[in-house]
N, CA, C and O atoms as a MOPAC input file, in Angstrom:
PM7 MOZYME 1SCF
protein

 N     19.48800 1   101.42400 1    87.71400 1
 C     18.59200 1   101.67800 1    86.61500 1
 C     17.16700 1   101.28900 1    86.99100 1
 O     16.84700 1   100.15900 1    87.36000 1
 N     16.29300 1   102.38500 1    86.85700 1
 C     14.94600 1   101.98400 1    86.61800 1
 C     14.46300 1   101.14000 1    86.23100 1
 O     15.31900 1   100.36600 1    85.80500 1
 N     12.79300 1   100.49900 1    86.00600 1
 C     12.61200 1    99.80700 1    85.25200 1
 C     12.21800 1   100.58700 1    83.62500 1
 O     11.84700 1   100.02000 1    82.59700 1
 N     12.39000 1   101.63400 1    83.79500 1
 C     11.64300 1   102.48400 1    82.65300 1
 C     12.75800 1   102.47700 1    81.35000 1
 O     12.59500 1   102.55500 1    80.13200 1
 N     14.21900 1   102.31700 1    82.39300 1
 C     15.37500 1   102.16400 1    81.56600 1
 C     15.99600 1   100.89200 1    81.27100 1
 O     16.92700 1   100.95200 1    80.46900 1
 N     15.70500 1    99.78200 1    81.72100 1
 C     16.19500 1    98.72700 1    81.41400 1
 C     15.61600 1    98.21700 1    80.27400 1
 O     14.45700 1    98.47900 1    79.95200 1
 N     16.48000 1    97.38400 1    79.53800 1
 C     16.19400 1    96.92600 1    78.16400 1
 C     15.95900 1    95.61300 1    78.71800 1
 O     15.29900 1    95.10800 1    77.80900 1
 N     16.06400 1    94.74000 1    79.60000 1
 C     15.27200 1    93.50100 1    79.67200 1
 C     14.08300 1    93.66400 1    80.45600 1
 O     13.29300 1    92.72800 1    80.58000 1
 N     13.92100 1    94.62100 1    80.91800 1
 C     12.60600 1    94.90500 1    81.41400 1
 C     11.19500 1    95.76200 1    80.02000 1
 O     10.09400 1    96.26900 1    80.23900 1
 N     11.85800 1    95.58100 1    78.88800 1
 C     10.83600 1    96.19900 1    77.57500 1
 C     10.85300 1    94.51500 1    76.98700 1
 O     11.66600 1    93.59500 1    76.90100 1
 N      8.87000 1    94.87800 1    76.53400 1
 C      8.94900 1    93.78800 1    75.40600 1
 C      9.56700 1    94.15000 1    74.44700 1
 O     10.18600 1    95.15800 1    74.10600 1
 N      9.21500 1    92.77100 1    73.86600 1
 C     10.04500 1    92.34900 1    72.41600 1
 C      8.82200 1    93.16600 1    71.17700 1
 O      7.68500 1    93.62800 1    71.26500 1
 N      9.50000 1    93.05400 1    70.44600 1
 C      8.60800 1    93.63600 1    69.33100 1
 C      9.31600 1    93.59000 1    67.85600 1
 O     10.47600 1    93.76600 1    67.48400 1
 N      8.01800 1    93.25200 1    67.14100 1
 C      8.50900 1    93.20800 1    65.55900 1
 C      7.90600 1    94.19200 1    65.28300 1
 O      6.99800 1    94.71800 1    65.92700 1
 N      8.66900 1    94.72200 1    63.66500 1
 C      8.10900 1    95.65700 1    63.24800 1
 C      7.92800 1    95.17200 1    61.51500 1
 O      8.77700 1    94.44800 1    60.99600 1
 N      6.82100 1    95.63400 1    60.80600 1
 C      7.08500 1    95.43400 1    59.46100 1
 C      5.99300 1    96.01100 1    58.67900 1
 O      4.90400 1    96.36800 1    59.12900 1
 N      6.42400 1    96.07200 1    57.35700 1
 C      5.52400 1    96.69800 1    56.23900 1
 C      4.77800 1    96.32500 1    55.51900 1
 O      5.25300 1    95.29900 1    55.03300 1
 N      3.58500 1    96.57700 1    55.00200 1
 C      2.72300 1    96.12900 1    54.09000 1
 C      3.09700 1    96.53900 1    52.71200 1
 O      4.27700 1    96.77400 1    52.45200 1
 N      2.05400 1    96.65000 1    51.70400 1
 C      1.73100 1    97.00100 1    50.94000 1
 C      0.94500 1    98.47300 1    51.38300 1
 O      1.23500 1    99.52400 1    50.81100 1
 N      0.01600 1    98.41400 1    52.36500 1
 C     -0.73200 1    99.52700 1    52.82800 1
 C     -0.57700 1    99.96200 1    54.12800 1
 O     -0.79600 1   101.11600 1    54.49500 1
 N     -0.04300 1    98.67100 1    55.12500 1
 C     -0.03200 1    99.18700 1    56.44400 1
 C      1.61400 1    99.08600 1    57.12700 1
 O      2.36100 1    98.15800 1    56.81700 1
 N      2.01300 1   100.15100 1    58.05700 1
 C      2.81200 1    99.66800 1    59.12100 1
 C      2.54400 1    98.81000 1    59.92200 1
 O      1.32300 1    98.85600 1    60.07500 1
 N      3.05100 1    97.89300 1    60.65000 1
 C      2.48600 1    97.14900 1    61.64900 1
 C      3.64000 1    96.63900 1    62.80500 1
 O      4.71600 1    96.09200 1    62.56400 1
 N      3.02700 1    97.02000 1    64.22500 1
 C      4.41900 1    96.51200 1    65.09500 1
 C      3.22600 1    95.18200 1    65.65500 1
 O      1.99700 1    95.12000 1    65.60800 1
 N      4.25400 1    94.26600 1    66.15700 1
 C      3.55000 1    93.52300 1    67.22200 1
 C      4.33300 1    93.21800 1    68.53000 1
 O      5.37900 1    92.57500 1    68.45600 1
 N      3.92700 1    93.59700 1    69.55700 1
 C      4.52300 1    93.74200 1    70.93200 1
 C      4.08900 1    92.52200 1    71.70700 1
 O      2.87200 1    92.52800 1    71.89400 1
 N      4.68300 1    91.53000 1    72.19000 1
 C      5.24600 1    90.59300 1    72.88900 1
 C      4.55100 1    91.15700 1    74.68900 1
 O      5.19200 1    91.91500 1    75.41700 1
 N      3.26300 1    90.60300 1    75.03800 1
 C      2.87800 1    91.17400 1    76.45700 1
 C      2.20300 1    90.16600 1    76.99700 1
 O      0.97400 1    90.08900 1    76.97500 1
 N      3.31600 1    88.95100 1    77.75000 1
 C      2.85200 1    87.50400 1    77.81400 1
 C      2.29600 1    87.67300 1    79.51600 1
 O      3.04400 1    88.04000 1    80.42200 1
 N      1.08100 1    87.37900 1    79.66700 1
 C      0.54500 1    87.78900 1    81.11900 1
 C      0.56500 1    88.91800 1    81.66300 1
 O      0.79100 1    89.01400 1    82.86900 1
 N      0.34400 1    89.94100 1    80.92200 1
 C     -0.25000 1    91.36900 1    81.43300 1
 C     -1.42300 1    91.66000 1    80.44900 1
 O     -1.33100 1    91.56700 1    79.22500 1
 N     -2.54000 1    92.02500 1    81.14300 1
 C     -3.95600 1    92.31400 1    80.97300 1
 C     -3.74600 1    93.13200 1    80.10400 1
 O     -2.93500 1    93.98800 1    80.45800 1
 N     -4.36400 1    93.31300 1    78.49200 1
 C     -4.56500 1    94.58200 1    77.77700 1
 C     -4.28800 1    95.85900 1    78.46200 1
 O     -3.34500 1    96.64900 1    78.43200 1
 N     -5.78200 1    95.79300 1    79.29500 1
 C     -6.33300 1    96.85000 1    79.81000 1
 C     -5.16900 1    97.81800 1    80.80700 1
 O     -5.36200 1    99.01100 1    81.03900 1
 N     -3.89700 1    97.00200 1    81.34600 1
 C     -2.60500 1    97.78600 1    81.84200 1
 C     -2.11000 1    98.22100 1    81.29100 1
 O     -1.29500 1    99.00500 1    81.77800 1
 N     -2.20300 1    98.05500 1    79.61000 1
 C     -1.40200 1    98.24100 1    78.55600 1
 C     -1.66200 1    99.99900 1    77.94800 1
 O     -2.75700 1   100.43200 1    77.58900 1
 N     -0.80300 1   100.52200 1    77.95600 1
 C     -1.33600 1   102.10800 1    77.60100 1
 C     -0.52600 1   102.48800 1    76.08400 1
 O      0.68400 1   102.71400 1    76.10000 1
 N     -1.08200 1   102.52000 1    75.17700 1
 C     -0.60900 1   102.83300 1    73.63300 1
 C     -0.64200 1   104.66100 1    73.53200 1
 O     -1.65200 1   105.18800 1    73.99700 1
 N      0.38200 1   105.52800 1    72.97100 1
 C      0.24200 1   106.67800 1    72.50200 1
 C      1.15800 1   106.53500 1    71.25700 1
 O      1.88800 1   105.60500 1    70.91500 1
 N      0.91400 1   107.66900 1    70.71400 1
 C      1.45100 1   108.16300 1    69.50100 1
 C      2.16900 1   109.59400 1    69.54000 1
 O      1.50000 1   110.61200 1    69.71900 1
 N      3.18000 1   109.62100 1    69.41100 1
 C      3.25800 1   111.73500 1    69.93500 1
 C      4.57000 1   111.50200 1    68.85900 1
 O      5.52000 1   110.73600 1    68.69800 1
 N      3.86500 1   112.85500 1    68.16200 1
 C      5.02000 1   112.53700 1    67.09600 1
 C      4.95200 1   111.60400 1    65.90300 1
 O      4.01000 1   111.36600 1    65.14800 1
 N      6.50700 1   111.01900 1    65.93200 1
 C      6.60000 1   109.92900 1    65.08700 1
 C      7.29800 1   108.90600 1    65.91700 1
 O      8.41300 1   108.53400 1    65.55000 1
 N      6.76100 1   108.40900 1    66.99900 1
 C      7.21700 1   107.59700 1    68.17300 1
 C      5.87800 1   107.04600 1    68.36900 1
 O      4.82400 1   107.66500 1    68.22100 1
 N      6.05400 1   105.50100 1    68.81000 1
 C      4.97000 1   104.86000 1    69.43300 1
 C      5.40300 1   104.74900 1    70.81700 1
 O      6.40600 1   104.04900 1    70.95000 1
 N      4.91000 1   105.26300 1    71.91600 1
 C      4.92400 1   104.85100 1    73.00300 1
 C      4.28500 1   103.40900 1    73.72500 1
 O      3.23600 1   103.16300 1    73.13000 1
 N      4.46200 1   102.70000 1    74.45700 1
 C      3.84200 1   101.35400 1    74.87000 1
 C      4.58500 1   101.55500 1    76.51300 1
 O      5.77100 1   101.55800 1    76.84300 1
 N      3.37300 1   101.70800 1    77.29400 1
 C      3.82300 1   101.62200 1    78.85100 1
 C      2.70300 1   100.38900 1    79.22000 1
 O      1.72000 1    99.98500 1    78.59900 1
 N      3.29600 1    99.98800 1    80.48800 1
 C      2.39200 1    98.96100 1    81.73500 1
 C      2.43900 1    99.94600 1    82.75300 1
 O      3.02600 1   101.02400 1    82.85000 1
 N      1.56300 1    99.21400 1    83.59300 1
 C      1.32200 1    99.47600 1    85.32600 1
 C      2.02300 1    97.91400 1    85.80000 1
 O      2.18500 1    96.93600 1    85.06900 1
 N      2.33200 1    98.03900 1    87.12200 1
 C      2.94200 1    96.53000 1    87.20700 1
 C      1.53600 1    95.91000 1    87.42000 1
 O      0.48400 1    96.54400 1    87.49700 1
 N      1.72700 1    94.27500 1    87.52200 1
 C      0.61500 1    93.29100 1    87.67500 1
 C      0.13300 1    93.17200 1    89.23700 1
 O      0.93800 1    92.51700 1    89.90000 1
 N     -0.87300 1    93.60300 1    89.89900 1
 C     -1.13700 1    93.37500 1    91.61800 1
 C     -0.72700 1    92.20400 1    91.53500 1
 O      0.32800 1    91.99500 1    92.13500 1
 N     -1.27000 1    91.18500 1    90.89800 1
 C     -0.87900 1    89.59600 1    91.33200 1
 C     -0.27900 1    89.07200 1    90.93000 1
 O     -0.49200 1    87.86300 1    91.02600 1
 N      1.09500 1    89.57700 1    90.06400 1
 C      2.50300 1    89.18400 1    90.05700 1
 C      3.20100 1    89.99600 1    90.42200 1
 O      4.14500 1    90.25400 1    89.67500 1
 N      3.09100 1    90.70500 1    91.60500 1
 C      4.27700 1    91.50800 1    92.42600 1
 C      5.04000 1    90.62700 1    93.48900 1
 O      6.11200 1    91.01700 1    93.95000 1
 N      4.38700 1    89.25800 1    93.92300 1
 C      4.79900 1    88.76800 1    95.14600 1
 C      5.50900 1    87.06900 1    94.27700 1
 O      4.79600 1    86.10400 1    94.00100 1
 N      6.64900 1    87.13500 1    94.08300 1
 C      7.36800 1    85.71900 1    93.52700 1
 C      6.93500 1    84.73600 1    94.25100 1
 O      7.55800 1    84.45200 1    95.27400 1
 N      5.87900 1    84.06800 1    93.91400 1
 C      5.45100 1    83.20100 1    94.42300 1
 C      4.70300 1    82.27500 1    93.33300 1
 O      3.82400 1    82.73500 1    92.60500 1
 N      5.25300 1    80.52900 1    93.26700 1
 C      4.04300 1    80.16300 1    92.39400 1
 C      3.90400 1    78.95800 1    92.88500 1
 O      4.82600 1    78.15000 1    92.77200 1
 N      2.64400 1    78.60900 1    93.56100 1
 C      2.08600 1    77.56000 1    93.67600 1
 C      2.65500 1    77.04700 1    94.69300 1
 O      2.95000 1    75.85500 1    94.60100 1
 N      3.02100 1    77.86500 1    96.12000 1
 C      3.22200 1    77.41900 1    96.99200 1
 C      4.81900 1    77.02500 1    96.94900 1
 O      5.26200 1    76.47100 1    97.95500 1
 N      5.53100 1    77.22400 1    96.07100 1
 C      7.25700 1    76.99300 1    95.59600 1
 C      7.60200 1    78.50000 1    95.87000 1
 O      7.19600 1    79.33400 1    96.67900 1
 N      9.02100 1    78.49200 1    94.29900 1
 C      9.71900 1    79.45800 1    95.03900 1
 C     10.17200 1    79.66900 1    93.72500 1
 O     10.55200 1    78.63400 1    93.17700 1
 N     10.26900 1    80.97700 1    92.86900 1
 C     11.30800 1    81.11400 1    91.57300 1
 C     12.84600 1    80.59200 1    91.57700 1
 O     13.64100 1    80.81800 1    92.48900 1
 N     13.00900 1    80.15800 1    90.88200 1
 C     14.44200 1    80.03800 1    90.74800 1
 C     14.58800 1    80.92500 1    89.61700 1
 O     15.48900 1    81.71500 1    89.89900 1
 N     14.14500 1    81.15300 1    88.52500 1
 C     14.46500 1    81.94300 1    87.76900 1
 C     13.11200 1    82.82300 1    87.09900 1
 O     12.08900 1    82.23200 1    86.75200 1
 N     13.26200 1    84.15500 1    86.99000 1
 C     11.96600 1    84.73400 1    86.43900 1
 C     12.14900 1    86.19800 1    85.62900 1
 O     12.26100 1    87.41300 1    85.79100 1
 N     12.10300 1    85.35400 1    84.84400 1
 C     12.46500 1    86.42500 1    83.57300 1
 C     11.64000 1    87.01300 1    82.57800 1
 O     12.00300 1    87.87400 1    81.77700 1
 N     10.22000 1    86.37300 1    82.69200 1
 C      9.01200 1    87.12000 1    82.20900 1
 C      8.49900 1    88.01000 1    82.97500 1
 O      8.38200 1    87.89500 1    84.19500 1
 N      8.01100 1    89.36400 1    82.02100 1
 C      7.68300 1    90.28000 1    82.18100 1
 C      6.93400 1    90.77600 1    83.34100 1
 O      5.72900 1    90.57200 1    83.19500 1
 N      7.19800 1    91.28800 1    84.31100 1
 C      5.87900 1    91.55100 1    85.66600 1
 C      6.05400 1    92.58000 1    86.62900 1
 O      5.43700 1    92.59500 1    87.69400 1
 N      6.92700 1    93.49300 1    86.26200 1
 C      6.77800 1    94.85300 1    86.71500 1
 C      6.25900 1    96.34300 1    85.61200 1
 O      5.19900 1    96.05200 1    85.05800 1
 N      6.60500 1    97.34100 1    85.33200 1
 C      6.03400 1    97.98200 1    84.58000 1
 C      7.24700 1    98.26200 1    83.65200 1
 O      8.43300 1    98.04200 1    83.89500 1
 N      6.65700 1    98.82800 1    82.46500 1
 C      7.60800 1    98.79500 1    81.63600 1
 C      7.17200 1   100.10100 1    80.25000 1
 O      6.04400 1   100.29900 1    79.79900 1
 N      8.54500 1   100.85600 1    79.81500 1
 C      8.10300 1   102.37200 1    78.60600 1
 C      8.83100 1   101.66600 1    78.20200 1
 O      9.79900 1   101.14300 1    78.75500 1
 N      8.15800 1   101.49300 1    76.41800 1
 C      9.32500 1   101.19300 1    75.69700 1
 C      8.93700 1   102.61500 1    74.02900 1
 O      7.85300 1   102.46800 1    73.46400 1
 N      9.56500 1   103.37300 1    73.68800 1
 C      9.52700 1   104.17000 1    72.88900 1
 C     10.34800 1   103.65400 1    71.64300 1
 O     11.47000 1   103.14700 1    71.66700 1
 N      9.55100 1   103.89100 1    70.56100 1
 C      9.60200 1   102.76000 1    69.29000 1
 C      9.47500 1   103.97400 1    67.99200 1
 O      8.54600 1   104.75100 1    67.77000 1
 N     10.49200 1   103.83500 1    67.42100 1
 C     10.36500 1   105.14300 1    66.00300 1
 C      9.29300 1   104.56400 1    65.41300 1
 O      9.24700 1   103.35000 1    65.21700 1
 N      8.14700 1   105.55100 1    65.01500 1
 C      7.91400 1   104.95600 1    63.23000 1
 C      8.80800 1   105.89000 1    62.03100 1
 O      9.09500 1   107.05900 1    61.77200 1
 N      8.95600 1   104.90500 1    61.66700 1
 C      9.93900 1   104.90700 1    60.50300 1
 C      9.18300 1   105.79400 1    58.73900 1
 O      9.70500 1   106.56500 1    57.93400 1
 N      8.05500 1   105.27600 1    58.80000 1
 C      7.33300 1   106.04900 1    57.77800 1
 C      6.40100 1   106.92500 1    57.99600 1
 O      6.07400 1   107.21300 1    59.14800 1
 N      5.90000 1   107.41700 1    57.04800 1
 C      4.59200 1   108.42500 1    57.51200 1
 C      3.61500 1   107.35900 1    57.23700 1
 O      3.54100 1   106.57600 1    56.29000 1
 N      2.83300 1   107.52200 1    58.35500 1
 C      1.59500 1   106.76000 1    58.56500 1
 C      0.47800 1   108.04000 1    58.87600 1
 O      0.75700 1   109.20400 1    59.16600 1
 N     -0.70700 1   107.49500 1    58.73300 1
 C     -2.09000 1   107.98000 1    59.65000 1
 C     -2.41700 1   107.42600 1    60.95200 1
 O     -3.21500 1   106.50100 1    61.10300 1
 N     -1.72900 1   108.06000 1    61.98100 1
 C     -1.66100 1   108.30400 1    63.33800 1
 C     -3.20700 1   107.84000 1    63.84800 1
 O     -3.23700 1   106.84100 1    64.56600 1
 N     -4.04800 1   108.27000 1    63.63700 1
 C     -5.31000 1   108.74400 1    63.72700 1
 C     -6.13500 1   107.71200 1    63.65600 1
 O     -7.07100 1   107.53400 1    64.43500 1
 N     -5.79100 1   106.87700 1    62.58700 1
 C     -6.88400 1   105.79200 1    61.64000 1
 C     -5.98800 1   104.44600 1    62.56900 1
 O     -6.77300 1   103.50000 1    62.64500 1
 N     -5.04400 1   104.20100 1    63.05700 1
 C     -4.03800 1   103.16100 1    64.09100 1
 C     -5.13400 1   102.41200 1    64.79900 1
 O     -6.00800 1   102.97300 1    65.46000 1
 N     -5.03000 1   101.00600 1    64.60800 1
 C     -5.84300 1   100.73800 1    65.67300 1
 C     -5.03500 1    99.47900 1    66.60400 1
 O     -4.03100 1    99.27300 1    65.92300 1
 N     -4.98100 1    98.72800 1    67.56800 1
 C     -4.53300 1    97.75500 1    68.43100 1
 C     -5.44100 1    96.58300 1    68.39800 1
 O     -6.58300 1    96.79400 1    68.80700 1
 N     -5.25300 1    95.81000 1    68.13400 1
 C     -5.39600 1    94.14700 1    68.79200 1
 C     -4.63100 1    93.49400 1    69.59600 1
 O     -3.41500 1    93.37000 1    69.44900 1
 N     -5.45700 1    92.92400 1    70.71900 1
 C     -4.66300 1    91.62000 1    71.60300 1
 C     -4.85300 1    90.84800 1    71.61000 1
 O     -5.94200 1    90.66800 1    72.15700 1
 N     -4.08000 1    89.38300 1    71.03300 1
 C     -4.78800 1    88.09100 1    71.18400 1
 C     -3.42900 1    87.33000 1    71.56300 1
 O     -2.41300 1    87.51900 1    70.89400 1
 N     -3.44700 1    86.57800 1    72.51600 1
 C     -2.33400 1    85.22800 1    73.34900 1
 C     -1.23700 1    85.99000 1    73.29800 1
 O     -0.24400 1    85.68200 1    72.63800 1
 N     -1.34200 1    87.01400 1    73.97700 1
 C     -0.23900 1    87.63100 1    74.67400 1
 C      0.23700 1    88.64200 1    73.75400 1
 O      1.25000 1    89.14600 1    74.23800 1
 N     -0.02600 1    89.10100 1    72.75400 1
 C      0.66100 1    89.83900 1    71.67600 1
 C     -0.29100 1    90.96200 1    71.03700 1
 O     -1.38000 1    90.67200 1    70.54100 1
 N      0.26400 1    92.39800 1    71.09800 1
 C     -0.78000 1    93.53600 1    70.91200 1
 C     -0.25700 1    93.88400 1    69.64700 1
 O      0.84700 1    94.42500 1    69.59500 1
 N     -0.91900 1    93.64100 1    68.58600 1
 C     -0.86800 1    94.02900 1    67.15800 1
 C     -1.27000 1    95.99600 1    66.78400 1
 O     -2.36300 1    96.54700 1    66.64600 1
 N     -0.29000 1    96.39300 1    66.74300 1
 C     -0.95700 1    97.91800 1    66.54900 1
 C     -0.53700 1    98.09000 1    64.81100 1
 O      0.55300 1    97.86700 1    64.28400 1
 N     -1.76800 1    98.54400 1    64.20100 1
 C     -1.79100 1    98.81600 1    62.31900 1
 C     -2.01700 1    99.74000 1    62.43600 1
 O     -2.81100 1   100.14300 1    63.28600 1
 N     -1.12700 1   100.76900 1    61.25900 1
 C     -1.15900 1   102.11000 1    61.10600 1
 C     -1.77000 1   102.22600 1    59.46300 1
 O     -1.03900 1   101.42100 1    58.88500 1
 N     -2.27200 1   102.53000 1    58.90300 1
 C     -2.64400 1   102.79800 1    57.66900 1
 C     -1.59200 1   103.73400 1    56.80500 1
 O     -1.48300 1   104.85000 1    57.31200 1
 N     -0.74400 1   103.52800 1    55.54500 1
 C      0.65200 1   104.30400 1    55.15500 1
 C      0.00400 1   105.21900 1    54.48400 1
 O     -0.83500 1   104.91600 1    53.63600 1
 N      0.28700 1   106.33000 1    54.75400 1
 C     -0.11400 1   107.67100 1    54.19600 1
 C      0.78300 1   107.49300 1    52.70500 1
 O      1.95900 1   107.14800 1    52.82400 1
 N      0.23600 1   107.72400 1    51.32600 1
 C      0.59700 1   107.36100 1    50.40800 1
 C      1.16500 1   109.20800 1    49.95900 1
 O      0.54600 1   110.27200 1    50.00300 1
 N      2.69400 1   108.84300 1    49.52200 1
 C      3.58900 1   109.95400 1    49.17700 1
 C      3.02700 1   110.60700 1    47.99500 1
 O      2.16500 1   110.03100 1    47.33200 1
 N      3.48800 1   111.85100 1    47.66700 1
 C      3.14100 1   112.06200 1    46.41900 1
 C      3.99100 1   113.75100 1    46.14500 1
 O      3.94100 1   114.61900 1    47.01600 1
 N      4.60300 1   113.92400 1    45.02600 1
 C      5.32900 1   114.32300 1    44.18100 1
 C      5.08200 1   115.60200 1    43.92200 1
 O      4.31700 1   115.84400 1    42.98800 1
 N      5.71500 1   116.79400 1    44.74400 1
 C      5.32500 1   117.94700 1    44.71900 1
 C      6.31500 1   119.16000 1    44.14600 1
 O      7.34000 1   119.27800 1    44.81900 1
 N      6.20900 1   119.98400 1    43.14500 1
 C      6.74100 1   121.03900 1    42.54400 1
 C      6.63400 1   121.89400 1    43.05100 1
 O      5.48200 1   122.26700 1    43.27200 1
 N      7.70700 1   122.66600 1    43.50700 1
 C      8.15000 1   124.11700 1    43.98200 1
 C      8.69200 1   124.58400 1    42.73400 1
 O      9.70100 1   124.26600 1    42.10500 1
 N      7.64300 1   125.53200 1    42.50500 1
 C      8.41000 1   126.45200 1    41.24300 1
 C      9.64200 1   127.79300 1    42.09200 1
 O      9.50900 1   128.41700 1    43.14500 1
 N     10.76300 1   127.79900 1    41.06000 1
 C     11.67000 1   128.81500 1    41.47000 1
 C     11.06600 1   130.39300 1    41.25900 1
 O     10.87000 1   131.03800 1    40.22900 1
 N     10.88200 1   130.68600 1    42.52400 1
 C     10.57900 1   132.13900 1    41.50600 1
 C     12.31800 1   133.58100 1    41.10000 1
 O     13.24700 1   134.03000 1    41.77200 1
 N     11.90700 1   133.70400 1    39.90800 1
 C     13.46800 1   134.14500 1    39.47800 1
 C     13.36500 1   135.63100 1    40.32100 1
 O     12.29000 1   135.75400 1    40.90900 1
 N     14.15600 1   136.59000 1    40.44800 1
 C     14.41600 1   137.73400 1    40.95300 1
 C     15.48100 1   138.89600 1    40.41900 1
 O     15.60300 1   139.95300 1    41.03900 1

């Protein structure tokens, strides 16, 4: 398996609802924003990496991993949205490792199809 397919190779992520907004927050502990690539296609959030240049080589501080289980190669993780949102108006924050993406909820509304008789 790839890394594109492994499920311990995807962050973690919450998902939850407002009053007005969707909101996921994705879990991206030592990878730079800027590797971080957000799309929307559909009703899917996409979230990919590039791997890290300077965590490709297991090495820390002159030691040796014994165990390494945080995130540091690349990683697709494809995420339903669940409601209708405004795609468009979405924006991302990153702060201590965690990319906040808010969708604004497109508010439903109650539409009549008249029958026409024949």
């Amino acid at each position: 398996m790839g890394p594109y397919n492994n499920p311990v190779s995807c962050p973690l992520a919450d998902l939850y609802e407002t009053e007005t907004e969707l909101v996921f927050e994705i879990e991206v502990p030592g990878i730079e924003p800027e590797c971080v690539s957000l799309q929307v296609i559909e009703n899917f959030l996409i979230i990919e990496s590039k791997p890290q240049k300077n965590l490709s080589a297991p090495v820390y501080e002159g030691g040796r991993f014994l165990c390494m289980e945080r995130q540091t190669r690349a990683f697709r993780r494809i995420m339903n949205i669940p409601i209708a949102v405004d795609s468009i108006q979405g924006t991302a924050r990153y702060r201590n490792g965690v990319i906040t993406v808010r969708f604004p909820k497109l508010k439903g509304k109650w539409i009549t199809i008249p029958i026409e008789q024949q």
